[in-house]
C-alpha positions in Angstrom: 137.1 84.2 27.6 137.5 80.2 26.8 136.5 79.3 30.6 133.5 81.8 30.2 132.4 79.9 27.4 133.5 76.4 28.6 131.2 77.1 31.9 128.6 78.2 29.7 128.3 74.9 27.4 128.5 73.0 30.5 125.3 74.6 32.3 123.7 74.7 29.0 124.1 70.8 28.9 123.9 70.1 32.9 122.4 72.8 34.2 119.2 71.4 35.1 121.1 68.6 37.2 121.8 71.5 39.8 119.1 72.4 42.3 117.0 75.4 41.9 119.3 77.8 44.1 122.4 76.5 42.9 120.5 77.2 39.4 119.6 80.8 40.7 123.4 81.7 42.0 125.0 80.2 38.9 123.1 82.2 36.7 123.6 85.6 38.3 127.2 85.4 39.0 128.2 83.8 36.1 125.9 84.6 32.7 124.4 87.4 34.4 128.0 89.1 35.5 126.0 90.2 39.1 129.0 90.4 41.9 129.5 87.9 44.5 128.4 91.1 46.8 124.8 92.1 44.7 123.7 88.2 44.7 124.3 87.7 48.1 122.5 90.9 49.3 119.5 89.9 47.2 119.5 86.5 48.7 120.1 87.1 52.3 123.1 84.9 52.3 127.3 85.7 52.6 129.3 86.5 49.9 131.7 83.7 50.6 128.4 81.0 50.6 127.9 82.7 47.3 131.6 82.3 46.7 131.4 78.7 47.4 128.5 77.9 45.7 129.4 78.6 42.3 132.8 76.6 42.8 130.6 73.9 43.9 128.6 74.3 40.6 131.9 74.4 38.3 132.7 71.2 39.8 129.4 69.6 39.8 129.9 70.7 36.3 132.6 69.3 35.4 132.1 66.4 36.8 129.0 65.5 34.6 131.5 65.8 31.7 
């Protein structure tokens, strides 16, 4: 529960430093609860790219702290 809400106060501060689509995955996998599987159907892209992505965005993240 504490890294749920540590992710969330960081894209509610950051978020809008991360592109649109990073925007778009982070927010169904992560404050929508979508799996990796359901966003990466809808987006025409593999689940490990979708996988990857929001790691990429936790970093970005937490490196703007």
């Amino acid at each position: 529960m504490e890294k749920f809400v540590e992710q969330t106060l960081l894209y509610d501060f950051y978020g809008e430093l991360l592109t649109e689509r990073q925007q778009q995955v982070y927010e169904s996998v992560v404050l929508e609860d979508y799996s990796l599987s359901e966003v990466a159907e809808n987006l025409g892209i593999s689940r490990q790219g979708v996988h990857d992505m929001v790691r990429r965005c936790d970093r970005a993240l937490e490196g703007y702290e």
